[in-house]
C-alpha positions as CSV (number, residue, x, y, z in Angstrom):
1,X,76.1,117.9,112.4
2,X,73.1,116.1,111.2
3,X,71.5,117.5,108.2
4,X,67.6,118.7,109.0
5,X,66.2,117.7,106.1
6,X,67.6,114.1,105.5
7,X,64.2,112.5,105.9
8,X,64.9,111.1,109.1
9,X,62.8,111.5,112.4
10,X,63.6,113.5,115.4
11,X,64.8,110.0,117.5
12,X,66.8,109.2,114.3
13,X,68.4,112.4,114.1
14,X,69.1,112.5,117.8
15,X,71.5,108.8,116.6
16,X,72.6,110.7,113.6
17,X,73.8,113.7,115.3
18,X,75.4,111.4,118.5
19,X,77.3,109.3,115.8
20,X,79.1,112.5,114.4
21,X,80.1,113.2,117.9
22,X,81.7,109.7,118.4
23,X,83.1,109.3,115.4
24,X,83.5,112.4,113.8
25,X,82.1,111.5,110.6
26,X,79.3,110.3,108.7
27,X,78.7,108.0,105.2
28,X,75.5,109.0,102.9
29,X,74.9,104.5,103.0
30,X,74.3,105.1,106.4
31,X,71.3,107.4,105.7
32,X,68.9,104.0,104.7
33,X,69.5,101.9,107.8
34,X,69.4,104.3,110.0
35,X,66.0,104.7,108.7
36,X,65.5,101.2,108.5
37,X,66.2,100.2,111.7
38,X,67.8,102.6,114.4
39,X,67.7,100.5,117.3
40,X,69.7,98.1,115.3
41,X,71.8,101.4,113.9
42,X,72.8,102.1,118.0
43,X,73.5,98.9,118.3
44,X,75.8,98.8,115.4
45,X,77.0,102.4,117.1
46,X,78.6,101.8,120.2
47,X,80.3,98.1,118.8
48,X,82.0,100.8,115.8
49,X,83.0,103.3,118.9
50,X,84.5,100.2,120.9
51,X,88.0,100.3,119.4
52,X,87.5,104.4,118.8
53,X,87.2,104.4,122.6
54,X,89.7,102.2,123.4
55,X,92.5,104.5,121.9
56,X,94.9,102.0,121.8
57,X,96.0,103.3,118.5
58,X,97.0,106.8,117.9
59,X,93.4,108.1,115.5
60,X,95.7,108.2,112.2
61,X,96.9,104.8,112.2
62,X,93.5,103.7,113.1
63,X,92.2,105.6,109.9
64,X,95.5,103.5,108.1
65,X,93.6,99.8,109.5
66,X,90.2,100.8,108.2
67,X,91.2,102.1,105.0
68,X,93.1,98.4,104.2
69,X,89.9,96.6,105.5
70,X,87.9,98.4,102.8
71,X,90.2,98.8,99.6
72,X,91.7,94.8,100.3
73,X,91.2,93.1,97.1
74,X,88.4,90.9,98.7
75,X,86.1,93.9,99.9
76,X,86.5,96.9,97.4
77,X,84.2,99.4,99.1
78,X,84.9,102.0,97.7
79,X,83.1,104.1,100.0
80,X,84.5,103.4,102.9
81,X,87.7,103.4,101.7
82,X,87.4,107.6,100.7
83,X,86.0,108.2,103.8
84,X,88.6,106.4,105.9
85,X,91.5,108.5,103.7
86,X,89.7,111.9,104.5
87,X,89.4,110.6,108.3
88,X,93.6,109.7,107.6
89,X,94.2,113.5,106.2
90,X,92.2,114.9,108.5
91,X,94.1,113.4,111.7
92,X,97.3,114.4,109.9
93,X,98.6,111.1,107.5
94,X,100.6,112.3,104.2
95,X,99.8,111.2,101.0
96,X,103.1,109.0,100.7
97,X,101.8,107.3,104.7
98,X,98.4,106.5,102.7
99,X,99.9,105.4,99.5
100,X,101.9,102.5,101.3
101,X,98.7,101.3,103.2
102,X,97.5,100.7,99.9
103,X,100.6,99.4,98.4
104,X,100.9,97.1,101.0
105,X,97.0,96.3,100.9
106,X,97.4,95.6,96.9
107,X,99.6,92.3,97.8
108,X,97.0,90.2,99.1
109,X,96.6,88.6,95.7
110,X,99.6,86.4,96.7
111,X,97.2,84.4,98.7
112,X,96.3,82.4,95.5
113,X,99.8,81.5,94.8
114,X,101.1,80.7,98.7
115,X,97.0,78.7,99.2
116,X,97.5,76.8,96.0
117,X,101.0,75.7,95.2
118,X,100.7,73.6,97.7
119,X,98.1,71.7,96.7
120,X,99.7,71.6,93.3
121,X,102.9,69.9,95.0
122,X,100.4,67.2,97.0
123,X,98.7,66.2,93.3
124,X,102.3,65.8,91.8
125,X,103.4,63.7,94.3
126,X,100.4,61.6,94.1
127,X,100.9,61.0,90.3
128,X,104.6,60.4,91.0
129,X,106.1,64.0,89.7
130,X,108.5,66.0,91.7
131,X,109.1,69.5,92.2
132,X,112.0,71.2,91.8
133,X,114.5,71.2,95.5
134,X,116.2,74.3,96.7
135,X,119.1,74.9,94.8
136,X,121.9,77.4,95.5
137,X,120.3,80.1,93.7
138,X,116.2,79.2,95.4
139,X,118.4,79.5,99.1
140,X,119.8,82.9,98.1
141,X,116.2,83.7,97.6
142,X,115.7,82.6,100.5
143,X,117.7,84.3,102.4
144,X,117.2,87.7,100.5
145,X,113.5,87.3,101.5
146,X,114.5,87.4,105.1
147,X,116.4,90.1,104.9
148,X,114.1,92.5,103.4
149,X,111.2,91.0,104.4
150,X,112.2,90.5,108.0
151,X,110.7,87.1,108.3
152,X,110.3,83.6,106.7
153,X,107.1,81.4,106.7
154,X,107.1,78.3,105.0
155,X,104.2,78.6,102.9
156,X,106.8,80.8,100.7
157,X,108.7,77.1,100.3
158,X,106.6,75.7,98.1
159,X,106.4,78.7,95.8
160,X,109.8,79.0,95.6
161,X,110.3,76.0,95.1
162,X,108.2,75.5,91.7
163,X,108.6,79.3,90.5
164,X,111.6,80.6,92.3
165,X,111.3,83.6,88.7
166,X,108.0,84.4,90.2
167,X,109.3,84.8,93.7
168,X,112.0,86.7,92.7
169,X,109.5,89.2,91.2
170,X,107.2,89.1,94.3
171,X,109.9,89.7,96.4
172,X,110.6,92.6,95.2
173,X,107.4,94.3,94.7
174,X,106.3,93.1,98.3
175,X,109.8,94.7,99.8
176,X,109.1,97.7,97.6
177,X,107.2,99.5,100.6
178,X,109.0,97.9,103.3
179,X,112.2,99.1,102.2
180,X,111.0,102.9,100.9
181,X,107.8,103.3,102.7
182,X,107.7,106.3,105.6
183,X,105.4,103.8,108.2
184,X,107.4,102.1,110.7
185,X,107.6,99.0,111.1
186,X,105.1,98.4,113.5
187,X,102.2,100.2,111.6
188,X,103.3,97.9,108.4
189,X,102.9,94.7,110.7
190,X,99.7,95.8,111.9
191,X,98.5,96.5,108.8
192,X,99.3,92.7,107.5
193,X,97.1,92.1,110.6
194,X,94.1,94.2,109.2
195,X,94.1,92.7,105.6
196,X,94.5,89.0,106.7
197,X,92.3,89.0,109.7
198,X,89.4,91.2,107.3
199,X,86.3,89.4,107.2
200,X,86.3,88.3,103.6
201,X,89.9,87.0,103.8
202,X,91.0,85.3,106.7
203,X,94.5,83.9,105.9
204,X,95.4,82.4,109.1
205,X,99.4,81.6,108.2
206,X,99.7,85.1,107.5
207,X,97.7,86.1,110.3
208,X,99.2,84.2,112.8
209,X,102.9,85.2,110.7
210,X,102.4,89.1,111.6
211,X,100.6,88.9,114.8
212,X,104.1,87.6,116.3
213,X,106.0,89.8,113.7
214,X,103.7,93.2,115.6
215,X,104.8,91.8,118.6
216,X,108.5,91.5,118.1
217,X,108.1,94.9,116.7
218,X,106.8,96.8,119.7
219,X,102.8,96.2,119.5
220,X,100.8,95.6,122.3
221,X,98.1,92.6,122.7
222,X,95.5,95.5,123.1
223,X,97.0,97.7,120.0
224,X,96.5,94.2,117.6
225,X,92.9,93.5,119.3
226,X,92.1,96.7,118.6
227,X,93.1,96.3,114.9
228,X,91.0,92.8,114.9
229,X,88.1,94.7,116.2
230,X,88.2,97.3,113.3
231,X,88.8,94.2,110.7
232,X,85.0,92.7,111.8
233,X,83.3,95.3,111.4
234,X,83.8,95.0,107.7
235,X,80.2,93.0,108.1
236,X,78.7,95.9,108.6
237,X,79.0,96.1,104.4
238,X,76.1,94.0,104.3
239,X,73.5,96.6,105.1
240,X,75.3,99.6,103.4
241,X,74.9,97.9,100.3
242,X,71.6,96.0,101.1
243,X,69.9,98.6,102.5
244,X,69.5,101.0,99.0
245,X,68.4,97.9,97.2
246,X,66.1,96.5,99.4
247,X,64.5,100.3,99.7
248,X,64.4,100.4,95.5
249,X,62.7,97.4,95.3
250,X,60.6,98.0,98.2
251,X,58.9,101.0,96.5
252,X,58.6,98.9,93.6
253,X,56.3,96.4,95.4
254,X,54.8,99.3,97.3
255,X,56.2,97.2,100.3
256,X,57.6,100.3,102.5
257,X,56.2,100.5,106.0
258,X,53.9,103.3,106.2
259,X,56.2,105.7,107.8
260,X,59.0,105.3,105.4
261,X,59.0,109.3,104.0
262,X,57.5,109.1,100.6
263,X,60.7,110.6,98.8
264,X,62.7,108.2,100.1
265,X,65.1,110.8,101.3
């Protein structure tokens, strides 16, 4: 329930108190813009609830998607990730189910590598270099890949082609929790579809790559929108953050509005 004595006013603990409800859980960030703005806050409400009330995903692997969209390498909230692993224990995950999500999660730093070789190969053949072909031991690679990998995208080509020691590495610290992790298939897929459709990433090969791969596997077009949905609201960030700066500095200036309760509690 909503804490009485948060600082907020009867209307804004009437939100407070109707988001618990929903969602069955609250974040101290979202203390300052409720109280900055709450008809923007209910606004913000019932597009959160959206996928909740869809149910296309059973609550614990829902709890899996938003904790990736929070710890991926290119948002780091920290916040949100601990609340979405409580919301994960609390609907039943394990400790080994929520140490894959962030395994898997961890390997989006790839995306330099598989972005920028590349463009590395284009320059060399501009100024007349060459990069290495596939030789018998880069199409064992290859192949290995697929196997424990379960697909092939050829934005792995070019890596494997200039750095097949490298790939050789990746390969098997990416196939690490496919091959030993508890989540099915499925899950893992939808989880690649979380961290490369979140808001601050965006890789559309790799979006595109496990979109097809969820599908082969069993997913539903609702079950992935439903992920894509939890992915955008990542934005939302913005005013977590924002908000307790903007407030600070407010009081600083003596710019608050006249309601705003003097403690700023």
């Amino acid at each position: 329930m909503a804490d009485p004595d948060d600082g907020l006013t009867e209307s804004q603990q009437q939100l407070k108190s109707a988001f618990v409800e929903e969602m069955g859980y609250w974040s101290p960030p979202f203390d300052d813009v409720l109280r900055m703005d709450q008809e923007f806050f209910a606004h913000y409400t019932e597009l959160l609830a959206r996928p909740h009330r869809s149910g296309h995903l059973e609550p614990k692997v829902r709890e899996f998607m938003l904790i990736a969209v929070n710890a991926v390498t290119t948002q780091l909230y920290t916040e949100g990730t601990r609340t979405h692993i409580r919301n994960a224990f609390e609907h039943g995950a394990t400790f080994e189910e929520i140490r894959e999500v962030l395994e898997r999660t961890s390997g989006l730093g790839i995306h330099s590598v598989t972005e920028g070789v590349p463009i590395l190969i284009a320059a060399m053949e501009a100024s007349t270099q060459s990069s290495e072909e596939f030789d018998g031991r880069r199409r064992r690679l290859r192949a290995e890949f697929e196997e424990r990998r379960g697909y092939w995208n050829e934005t792995w080509a070019d890596v494997l082609r200039m750095d097949p020691d490298f790939f050789e590495q990746y390969l098997d610290l990416s196939a690490h929790p496919y091959e030993h992790g508890p989540l099915s298939q499925k899950v893992k897929e939808l989880l690649s579809v979380a961290y490369d459709g979140s808001t601050t990433n965006i890789f559309r090969p790799g979006l595109q790559g496990h979109i097809e791969n969820a599908l082969e596997t069993g997913a539903t077009p609702e079950e992935i929108m439903e992920v894509l949905e939890l992915a955008s609201i990542a934005g939302f960030h913005t005013l977590t953050e924002g908000a307790p700066v903007l407030i600070e500095e407010a009081r600083r200036y003596d710019a608050l509005p006249e309601s705003w309760p003097s403690s700023g509690e």
